[in-house]
N, C-alpha and C positions, 0 to 999 in steps of 0.2 A: 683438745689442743695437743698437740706434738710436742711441747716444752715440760707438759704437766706430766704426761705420761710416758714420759723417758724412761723413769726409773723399773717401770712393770714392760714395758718395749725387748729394755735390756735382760731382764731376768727369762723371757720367753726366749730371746736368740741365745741368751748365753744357757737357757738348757738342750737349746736347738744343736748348738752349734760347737757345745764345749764345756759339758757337764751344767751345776748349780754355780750361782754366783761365789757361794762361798767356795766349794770345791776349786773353783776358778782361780780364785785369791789366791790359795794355798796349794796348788797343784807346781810340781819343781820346774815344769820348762820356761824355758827360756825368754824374755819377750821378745815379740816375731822381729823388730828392727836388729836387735843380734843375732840372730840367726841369718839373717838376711846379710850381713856384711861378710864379703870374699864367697859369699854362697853362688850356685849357680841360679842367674835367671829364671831359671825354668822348673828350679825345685820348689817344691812343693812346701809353702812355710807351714808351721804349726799355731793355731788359732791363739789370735793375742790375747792378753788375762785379761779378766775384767776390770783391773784398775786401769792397765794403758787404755783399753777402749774408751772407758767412761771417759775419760781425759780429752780424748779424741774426739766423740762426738760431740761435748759440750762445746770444742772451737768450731767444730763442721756446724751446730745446731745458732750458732751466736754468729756465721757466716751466711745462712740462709734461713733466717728465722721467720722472715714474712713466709718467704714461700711452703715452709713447712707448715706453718699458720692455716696457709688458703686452703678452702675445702674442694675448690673446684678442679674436676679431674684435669684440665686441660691443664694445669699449673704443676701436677704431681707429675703429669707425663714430662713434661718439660723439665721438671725438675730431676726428675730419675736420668733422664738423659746424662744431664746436665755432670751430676754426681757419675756416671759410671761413665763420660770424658775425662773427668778432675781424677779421678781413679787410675786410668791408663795414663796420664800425665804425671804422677805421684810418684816417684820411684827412688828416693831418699826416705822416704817413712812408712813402710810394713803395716802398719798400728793402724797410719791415718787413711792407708789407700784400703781396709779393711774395714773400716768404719763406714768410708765414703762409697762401697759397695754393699755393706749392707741398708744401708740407708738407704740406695736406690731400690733397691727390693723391697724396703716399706713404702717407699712411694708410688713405685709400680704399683703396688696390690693398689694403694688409696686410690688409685685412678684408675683400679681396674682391667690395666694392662697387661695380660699373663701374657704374650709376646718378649714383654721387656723386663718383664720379672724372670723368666726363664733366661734372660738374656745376665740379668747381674749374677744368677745364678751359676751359669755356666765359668762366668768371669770370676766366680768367690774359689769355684770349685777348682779352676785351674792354677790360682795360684796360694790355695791354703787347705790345709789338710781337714776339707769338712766333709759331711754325713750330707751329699748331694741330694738324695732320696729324701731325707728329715727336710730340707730344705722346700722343697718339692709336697712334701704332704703337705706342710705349714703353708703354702701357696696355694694350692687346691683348697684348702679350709677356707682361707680370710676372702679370695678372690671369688669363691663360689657363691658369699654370703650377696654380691652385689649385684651381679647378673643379672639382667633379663632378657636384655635382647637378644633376637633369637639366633643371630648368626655366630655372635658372641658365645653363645651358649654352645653353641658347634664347635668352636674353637676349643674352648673350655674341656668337651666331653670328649675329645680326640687324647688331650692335654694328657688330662686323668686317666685313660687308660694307658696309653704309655708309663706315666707313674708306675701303674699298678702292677705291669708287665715288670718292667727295673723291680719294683719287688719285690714279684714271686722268684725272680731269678736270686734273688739275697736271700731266700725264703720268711721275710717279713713279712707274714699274712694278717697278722691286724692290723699292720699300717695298710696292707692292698685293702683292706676292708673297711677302713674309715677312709680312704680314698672314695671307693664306691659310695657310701654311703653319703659323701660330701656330691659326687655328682647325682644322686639320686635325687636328693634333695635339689639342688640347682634346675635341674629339669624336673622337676617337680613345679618348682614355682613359674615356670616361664610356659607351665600349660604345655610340656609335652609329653604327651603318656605314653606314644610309640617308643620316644627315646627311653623314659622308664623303666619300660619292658623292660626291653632290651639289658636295661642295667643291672634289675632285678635278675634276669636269667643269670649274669655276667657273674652276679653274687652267689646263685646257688653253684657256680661251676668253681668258684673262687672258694667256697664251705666245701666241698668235695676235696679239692687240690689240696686245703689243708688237712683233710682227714690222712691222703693216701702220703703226706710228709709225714706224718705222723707212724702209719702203719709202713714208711719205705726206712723212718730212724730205726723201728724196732727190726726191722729186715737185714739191714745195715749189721746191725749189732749182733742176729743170727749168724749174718754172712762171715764175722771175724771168727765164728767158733767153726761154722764150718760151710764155708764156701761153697760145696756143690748142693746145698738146702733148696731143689727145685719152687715151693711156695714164695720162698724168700727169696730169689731170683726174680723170679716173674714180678712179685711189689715193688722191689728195687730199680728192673726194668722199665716199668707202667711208670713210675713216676718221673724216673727220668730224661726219657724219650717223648711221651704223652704229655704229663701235664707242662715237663719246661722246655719242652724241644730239644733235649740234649741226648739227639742220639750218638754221638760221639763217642761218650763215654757209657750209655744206657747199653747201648745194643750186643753186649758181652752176656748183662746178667738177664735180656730178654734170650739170648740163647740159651743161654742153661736155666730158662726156667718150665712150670710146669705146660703153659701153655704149647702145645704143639705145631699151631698156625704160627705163632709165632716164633718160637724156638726156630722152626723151617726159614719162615724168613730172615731172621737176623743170622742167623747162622749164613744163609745165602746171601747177606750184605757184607756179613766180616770177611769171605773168600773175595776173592780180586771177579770184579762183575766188568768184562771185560768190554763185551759184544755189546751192538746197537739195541739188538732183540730182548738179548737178557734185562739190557737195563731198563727196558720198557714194558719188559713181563715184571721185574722187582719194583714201580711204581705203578702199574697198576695193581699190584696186590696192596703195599702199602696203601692205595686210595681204598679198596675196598674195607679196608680196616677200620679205615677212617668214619664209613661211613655210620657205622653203631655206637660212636663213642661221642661223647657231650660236645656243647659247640667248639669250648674252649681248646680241648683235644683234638678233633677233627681238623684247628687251624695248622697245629702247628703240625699233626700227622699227614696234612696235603702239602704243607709248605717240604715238609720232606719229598714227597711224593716230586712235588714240581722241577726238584733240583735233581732228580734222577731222569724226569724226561727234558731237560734241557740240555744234561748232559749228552743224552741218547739221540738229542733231535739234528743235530751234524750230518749225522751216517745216515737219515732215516731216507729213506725213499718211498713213491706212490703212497699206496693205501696206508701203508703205518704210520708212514709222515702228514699225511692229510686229517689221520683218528690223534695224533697227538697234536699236531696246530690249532685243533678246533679244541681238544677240552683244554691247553693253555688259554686259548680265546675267551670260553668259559669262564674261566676263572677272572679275569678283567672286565669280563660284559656282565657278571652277574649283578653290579651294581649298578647297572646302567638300566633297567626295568623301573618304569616309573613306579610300580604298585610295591618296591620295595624302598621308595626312600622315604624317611623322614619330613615334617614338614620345613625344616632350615633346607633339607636338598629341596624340594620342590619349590622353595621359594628360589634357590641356585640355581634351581636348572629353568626355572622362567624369566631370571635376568640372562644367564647364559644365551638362551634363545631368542630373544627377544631382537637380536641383531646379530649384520656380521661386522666383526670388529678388525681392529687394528691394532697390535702390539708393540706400540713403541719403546724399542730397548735402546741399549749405549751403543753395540756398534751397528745393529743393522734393525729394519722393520718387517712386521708379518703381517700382510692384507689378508684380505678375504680370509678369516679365519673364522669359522662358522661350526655349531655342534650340532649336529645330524643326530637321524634316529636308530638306536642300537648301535649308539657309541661309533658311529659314524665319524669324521674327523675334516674337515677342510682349512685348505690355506693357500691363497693364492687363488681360491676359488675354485679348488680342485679336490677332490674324495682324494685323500692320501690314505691308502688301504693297507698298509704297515702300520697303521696307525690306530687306538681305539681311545677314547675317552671313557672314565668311570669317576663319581662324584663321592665324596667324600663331605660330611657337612658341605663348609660353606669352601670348600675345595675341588676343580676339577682339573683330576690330574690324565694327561694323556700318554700313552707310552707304546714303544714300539710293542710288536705282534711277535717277535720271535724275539731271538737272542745275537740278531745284528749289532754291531757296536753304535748306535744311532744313542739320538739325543732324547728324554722325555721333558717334558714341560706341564708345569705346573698353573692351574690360573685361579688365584684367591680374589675371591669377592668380599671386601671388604664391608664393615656395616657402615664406613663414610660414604657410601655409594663410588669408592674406587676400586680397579682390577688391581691386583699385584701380578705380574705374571716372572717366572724362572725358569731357564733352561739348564737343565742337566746333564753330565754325561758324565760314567763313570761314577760317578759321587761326586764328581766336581762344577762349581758353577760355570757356567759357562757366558752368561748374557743374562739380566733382567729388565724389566721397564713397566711400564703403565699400560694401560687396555683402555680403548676409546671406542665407540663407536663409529664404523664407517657411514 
């Protein structure tokens, strides 16, 4: 029951979210309702002590006591809503609009709903100074224990690598690694061992990434004594280019390290790469690089790669512009091979198929929308050839073929047997609606 185990509830978020309970008590800031008066809006409060909370949730828990009572998910969804409206409505009390947010996020998990748990989450993180990520792992734990259905489980395994990704970028490697180890488990029990795999690889490349943090800290510490230490360059490069994509700042010390392939290139990326040519001779070597290095490396060394032939693909003409459209192509079609998906995408991509549909949005509709073989694309009843689809679990996402300012579109299959479908452009939404069959 919710009322019994308030008190062990509270002791978990308040180490989540803002030390031990005691530390909490006796720690000097402020409570968050003065901080809040004359403060701006938009600032960021600091997490209220554990006596104002406790206080707080005993009124929110004596205001929805039945509902936190019920064990039935459809009541907890409802209720988390419910909680992170009364939240956005709340804006005289800091304390209690923090309570009533975190509350929805124990209700989300009770019902299951990573969706809407990600959702109080975002809403905690935007207006109080928490540890987003802790937030996040403790989400992945509770919400992976209930799973099993299978589309669910797609949601879920997308969820968690993202997590684990925000991780590595903090360099948090045992939280990425009890993240993992929380969706291994989850697919595990939902009987899928493709996805497994997969995860299991994800883990050895995750044990890797932490060794070369490990051997890029001692690099680091060579580099203050003496900066042009070729070994030391190259470790410091390799990890921060490869394992977190940050060739921004990496591609200095892959110059001046021992490697010579590379030192060449990066050196050749730091000069001003002017020309069409060049830039399409500097990603395809980047790709070749790519290809001998672990999965997790290979992503983020083509994701570089791709952003040098996008750049380059403007000026390109004939032959060179036709060798760089098709492996962009490539890179979007490769998910679209049925002998590489999962079995959530084969179940996605046989309701996908199974008609052609209708997308009814807010201001306008899309007939004839139908998904072809090798990411084929229709609407309106027509092959739109800008256009490819690639599936993602229970996700097919379609997107333009170049780098035209055009719109992509999103279509989630729900495990209610509903479409969600969104259109994008930009980053920005642009129209969403339902999916029916025509």
């Amino acid at each position: 029951m919710w009322n019994s185990s308030a008190p062990i509830v509270l002791m978990i978020w308040a180490s989540l979210l803002g030390g031990s309970p005691a530390t909490a008590q006796t720690e000097t800031q402020p409570a968050a309702e003065s901080v809040e008066t004359g403060a701006d809006a938009t600032e960021r409060l600091a997490v209220p002590t554990a006596a104002s909370r406790a206080a707080a949730r005993k009124t929110i828990e004596s205001l929805f006591a039945s509902q936190l009572a019920a064990p039935d998910p459809k009541t907890q969804r409802q209720l988390a809503q419910r909680l992170q409206q009364m939240a956005a409505e709340t804006n005289d009390d800091a304390v209690a609009r923090y309570e009533l947010l975190v509350l929805s996020i124990e209700s989300a998990i009770a019902a299951g709903d990573l969706k809407l748990a990600e959702e109080g989450i975002q809403r905690i993180d935007a207006r109080y100074k928490v540890d987003k990520e802790k937030l996040q792992l403790y989400v992945v734990g509770e919400i992976g224990r209930k799973l099993r259905n299978a589309e669910s489980v797609a949601e879920y395994i997308q969820y968690a690598s993202d997590v684990v990704k925000a991780l590595v970028v903090k360099d948090q490697y045992d939280s990425a690694n009890s993240v993992i180890e929380s969706a291994i488990d989850t697919a595990r029990r939902a009987s899928q061992g493709d996805t497994v795999r997969l995860l299991v690889a994800r883990k050895r490349d995750l044990a890797r990434i932490s060794k070369q943090y490990e051997a890029s800290q001692a690099a680091f510490a060579t580099l203050e004594q003496t900066p042009q230490d070729p070994a030391a360059n190259r470790a410091a490069g390799e990890f921060l280019c490869f394992a977190k994509g940050d060739f921004e700042h990496g591609l200095t010390f892959l110059a001046l390290g021992e490697d010579r392939e590379l030192s060449e290139l990066a050196t050749k990326e730091i000069k001003t790469v002017e020309s069409s040519n060049d830039q399409v001779d500097l990603a395809d070597r980047w790709w070749n690089v790519a290809e001998s290095r672990s999965e997790w490396e290979m992503e983020n060394i083509r994701q570089h790669a791709i952003e040098w032939y996008r750049l380059a693909l403007p000026e390109l003409t004939g032959l060179s512009k036709a060798r760089v459209e098709a492996r962009l192509a490539s890179i979007k079609s490769e998910r679209t091979a049925p002998a590489a998906f999962s079995p959530v995408e084969m179940a996605t991509l046989k309701r996908a198929t199974a008609h052609a549909w209708r997308a009814k949005l807010r201001k306008y509709d899309l007939n004839g929308v139908r998904f072809g073989e090798n990411g084929a694309y229709y609407y309106e009843n027509k092959l739109h050839e800008d256009y490819r689809w690639r599936i993602e679990g229970n996700v097919i996402h379609v997107e333009p073929m170049n780098d035209r300012p055009i719109a992509s579109v999103s279509y989630r299959f729900l495990n209610d047997g509903r479409i969600h479908v969104q259109i994008h452009k930009n980053g920005n939404l642009l129209d969403e609606g339902l999916v029916v069959p025509e």
